[in-house]
OpenMM code with the backbone's topology and positions (N, CA, C; nanometers):
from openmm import Vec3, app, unit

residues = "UNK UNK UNK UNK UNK UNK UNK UNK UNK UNK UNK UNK UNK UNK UNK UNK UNK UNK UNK UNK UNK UNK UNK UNK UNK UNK UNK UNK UNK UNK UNK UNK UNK UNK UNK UNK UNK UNK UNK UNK UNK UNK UNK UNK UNK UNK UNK UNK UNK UNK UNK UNK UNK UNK UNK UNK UNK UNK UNK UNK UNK UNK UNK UNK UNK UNK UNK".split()
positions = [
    Vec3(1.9363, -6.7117, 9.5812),
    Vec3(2.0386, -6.6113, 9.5908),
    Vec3(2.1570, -6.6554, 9.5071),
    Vec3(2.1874, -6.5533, 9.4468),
    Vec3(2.3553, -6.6105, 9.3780),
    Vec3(2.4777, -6.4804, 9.4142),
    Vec3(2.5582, -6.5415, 9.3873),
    Vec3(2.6761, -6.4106, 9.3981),
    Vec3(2.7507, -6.3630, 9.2688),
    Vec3(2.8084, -6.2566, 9.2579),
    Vec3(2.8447, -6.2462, 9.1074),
    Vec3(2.9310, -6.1235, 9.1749),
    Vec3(3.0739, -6.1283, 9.1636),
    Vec3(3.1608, -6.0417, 9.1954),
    Vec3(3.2105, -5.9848, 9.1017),
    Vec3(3.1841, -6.0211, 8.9601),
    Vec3(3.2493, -5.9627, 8.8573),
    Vec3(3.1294, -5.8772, 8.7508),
    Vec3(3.1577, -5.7146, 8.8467),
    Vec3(3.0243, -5.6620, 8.8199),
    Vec3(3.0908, -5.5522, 8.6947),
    Vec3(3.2326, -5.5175, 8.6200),
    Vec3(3.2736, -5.4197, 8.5668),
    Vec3(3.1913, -5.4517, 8.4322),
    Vec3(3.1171, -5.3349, 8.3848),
    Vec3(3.1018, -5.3263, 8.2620),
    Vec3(2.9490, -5.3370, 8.2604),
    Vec3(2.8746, -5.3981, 8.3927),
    Vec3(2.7464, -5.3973, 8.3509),
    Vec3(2.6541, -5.3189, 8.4508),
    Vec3(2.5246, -5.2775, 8.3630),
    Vec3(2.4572, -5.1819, 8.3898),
    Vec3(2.3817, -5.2269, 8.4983),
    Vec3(2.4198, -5.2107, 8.6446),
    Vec3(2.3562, -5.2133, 8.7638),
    Vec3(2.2368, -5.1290, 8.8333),
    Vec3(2.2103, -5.0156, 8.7138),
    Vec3(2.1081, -4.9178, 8.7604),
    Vec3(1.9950, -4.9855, 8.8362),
    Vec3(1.8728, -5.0524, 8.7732),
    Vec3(1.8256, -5.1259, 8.8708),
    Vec3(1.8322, -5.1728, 8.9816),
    Vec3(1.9252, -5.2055, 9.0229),
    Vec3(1.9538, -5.2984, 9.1599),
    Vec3(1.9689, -5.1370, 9.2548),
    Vec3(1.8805, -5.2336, 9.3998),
    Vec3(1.8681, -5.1949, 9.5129),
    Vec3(2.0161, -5.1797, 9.5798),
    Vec3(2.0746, -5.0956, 9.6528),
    Vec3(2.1616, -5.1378, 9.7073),
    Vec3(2.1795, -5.1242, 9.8877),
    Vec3(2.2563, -5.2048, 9.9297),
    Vec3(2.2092, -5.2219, 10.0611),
    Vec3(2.3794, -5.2475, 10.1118),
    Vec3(2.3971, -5.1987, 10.2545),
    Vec3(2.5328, -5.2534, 10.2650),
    Vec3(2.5497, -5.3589, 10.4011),
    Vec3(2.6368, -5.4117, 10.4233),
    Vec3(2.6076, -5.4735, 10.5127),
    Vec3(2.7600, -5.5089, 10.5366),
    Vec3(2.8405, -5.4304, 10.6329),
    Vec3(2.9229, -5.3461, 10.7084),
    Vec3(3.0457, -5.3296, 10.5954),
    Vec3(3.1256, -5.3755, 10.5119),
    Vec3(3.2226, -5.3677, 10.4241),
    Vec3(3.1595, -5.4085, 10.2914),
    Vec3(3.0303, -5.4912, 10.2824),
    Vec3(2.9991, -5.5570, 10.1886),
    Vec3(2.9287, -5.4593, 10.0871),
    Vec3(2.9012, -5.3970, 9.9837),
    Vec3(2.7339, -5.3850, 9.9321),
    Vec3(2.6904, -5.5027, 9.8400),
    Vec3(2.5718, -5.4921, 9.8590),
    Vec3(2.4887, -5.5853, 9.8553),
    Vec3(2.3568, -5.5155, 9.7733),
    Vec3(2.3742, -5.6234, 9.6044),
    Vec3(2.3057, -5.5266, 9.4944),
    Vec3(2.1859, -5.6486, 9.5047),
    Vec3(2.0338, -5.5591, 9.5024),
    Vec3(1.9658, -5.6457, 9.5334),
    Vec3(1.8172, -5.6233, 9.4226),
    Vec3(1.8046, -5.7273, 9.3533),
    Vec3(1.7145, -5.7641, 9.2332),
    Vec3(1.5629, -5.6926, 9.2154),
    Vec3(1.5708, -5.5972, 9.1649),
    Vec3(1.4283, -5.5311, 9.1340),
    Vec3(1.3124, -5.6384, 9.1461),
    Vec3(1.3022, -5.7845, 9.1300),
    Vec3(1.2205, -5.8219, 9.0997),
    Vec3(1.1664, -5.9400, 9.2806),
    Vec3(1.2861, -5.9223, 9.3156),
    Vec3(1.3098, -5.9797, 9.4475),
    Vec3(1.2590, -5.8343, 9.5589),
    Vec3(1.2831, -5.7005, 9.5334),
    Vec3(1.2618, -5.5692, 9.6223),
    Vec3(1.1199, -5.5746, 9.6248),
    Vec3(1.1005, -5.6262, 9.5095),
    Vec3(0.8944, -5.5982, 9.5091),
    Vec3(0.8547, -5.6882, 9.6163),
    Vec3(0.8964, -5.8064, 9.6379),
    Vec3(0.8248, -5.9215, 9.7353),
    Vec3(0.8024, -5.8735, 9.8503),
    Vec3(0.7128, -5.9205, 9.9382),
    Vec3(0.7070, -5.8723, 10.1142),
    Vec3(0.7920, -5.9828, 10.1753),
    Vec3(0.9328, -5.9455, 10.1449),
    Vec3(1.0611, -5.9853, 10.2078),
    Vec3(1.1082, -5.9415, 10.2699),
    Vec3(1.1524, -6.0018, 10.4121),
    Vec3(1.2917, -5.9523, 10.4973),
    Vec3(1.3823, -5.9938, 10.4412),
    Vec3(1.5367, -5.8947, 10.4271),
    Vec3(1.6496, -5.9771, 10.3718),
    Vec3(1.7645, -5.9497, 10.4495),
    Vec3(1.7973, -6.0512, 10.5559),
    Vec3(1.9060, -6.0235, 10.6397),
    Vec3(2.0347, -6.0212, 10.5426),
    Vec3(2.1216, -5.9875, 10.5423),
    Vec3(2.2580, -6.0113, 10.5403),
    Vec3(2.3375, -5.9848, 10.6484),
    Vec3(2.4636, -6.1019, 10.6614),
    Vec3(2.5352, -6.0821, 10.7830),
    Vec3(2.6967, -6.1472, 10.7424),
    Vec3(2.7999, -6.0811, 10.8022),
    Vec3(2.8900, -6.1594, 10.7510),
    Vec3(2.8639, -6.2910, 10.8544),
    Vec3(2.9752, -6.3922, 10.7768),
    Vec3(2.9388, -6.5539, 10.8595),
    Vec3(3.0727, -6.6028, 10.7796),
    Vec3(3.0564, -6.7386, 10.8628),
    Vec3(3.2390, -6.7951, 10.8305),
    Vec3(3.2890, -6.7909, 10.9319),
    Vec3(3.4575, -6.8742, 10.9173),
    Vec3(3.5108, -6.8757, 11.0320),
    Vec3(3.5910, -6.7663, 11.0772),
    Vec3(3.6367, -6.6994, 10.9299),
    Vec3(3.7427, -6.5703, 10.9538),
    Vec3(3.6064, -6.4146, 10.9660),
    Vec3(3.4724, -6.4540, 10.9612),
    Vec3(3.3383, -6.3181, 10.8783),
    Vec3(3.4199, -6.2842, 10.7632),
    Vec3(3.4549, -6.3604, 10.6843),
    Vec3(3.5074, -6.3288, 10.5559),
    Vec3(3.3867, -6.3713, 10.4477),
    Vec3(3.2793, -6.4665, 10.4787),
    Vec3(3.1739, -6.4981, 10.4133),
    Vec3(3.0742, -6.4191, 10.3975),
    Vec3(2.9203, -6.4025, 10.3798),
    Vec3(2.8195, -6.3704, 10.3704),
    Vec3(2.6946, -6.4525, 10.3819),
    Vec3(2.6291, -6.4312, 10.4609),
    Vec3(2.4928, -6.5378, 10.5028),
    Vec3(2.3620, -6.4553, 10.4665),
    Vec3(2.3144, -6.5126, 10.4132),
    Vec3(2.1410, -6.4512, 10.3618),
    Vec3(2.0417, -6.5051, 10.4018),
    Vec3(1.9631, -6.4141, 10.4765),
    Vec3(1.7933, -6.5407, 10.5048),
    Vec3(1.6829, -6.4266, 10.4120),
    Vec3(1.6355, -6.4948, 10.4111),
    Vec3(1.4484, -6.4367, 10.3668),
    Vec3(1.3916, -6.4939, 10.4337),
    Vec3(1.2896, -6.4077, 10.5110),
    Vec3(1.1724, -6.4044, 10.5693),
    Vec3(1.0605, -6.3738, 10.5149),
    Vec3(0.9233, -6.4011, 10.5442),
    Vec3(0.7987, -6.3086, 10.4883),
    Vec3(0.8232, -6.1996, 10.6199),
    Vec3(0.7545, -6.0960, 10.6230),
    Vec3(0.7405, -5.9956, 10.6123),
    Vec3(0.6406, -6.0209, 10.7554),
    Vec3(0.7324, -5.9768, 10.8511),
    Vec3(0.5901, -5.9510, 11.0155),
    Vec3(0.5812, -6.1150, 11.0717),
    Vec3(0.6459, -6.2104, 11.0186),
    Vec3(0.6277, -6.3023, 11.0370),
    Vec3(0.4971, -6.4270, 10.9693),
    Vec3(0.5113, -6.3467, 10.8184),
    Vec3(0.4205, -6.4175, 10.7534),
    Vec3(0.5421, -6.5252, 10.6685),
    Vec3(0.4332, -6.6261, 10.6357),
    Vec3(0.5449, -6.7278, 10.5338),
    Vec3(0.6295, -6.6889, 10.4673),
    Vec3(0.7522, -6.6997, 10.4263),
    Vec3(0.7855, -6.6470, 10.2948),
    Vec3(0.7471, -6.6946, 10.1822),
    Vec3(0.7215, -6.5607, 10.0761),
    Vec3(0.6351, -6.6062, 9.9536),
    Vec3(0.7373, -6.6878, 9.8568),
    Vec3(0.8928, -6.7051, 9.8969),
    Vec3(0.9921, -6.7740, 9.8103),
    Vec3(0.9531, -6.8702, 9.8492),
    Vec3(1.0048, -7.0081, 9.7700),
    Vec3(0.9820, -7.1445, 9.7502),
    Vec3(1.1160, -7.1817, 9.7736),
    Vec3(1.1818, -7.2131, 9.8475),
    Vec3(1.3511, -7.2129, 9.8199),
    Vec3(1.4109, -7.3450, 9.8046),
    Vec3(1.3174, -7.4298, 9.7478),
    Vec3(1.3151, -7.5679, 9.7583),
    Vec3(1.3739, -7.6098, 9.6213),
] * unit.nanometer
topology = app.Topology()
chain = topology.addChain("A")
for resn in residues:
    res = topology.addResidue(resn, chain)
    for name in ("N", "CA", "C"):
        topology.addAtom(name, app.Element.getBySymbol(name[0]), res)
């Protein structure tokens, strides 16, 4: 996962978008194809952060390597 807040000027058509309560959350054509769960949640001490998990899908492995 990476973050990139400085989105003016580029072509986001692709990306999934998802929100997750104040946040949206643009999410990678190539990452939407996988049999992924993708939580987002705010996290931190103020929920001023953002926390991400991936799951497989029903409770199968996840097919990421995150190693």
């Amino acid at each position: 996962m990476s973050v990139d807040t400085h989105t003016k000027g580029r072509t986001l058509d692709s990306y999934a978008r998802a929100r997750a309560a104040d946040v949206i959350v643009l999410i990678d054509p190539d990452l939407a194809s996988l049999p992924v769960e993708i939580s987002v949640k705010k996290a931190g001490l103020f929920g001023r952060g953002v926390a991400v998990v991936v799951d497989g899908v029903d409770g199968a492995p996840c097919p990421i390597n995150l190693i």
